[in-house]
N, C-alpha and C positions, 0 to 999 in steps of 0.2 A: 640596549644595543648589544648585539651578539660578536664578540668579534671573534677571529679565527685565522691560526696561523699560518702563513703561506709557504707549500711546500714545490721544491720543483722538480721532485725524485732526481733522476742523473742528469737531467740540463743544465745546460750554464748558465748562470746569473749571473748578474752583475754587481757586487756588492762593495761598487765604490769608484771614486775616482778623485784625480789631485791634479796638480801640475802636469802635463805630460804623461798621466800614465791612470789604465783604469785597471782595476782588484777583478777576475771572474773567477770563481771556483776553486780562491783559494791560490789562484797565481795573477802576480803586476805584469800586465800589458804595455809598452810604454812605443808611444807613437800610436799612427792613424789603427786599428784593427776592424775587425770581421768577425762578430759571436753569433756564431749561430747556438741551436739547442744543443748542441752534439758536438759541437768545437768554436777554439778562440784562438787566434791570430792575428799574425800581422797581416796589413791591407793597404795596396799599393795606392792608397787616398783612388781621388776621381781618375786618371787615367790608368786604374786597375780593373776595366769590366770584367775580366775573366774570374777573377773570385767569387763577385756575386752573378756570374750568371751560371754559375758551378750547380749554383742550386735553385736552377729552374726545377719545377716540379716537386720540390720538397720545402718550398717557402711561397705563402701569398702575397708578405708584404715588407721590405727592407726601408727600416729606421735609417734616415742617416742623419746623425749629429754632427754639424757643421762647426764644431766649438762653442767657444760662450755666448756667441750670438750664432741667432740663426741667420742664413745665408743664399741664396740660389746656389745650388748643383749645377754644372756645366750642362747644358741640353741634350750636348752626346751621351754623355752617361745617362741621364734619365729615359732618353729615347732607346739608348741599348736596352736597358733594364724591361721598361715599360711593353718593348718591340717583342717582346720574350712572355710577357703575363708575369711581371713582378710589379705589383705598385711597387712606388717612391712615394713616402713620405718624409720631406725634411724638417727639421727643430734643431734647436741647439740640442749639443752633446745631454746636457744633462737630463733634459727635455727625454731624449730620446733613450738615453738610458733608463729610466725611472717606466717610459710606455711601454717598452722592450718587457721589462721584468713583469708589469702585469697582463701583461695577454700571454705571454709564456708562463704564469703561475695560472692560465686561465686554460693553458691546450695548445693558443692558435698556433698556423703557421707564419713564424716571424724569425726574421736575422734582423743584425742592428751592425752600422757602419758607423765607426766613428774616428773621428779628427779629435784629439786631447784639447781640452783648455787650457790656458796659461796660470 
């Protein structure tokens, strides 16, 4: 078996998370955020469509990590999301952090929303 390091040139990855707060690129996030390839912030959880629909056109498909368990997404937010050409796929946070880092160490286009676990 071949194995091989994975690189993300200037995208953000996600290299962690704790109580309250996730590690991207070198800086702690703390509360719900928005990583896309190209930036991380904060993210006004489900009653914040305007962040992710910022990036219509430059993302296929938004992670969102619901915390330590997975959860249903509010149907407005997915319907906004979806009504625009964004999949939704939701998983717990960590779920979704870990799928996030590998399709973004693969190209695709992807953003990741997430809610902290405790």
């Amino acid at each position: 078996m071949r194995l091989t390091e994975v690189t993300y040139g200037n995208a953000k990855a996600i290299e962690g998370y704790g109580p309250g707060f996730f590690r991207v690129a070198g800086h702690v996030l703390r509360g719900p955020c928005l990583i896309t390839p190209w930036d991380a912030g904060p993210w006004g959880g489900y009653g914040d469509t305007a962040a992710p629909l910022s990036l219509v056109d430059r993302i296929d498909v938004l992670f969102v990590g619901t915390g330590a368990q997975v959860a249903h997404v509010p149907a407005a937010f997915r319907d906004a999301l979806e009504g625009q050409g964004i999949g939704v796929e939701v998983m717990a946070s960590p779920t979704a952090a870990r799928t996030y880092n590998v399709l973004l160490g693969e190209g695709r286009r992807v953003a990741v929303a997430l809610i902290p676990v405790d």
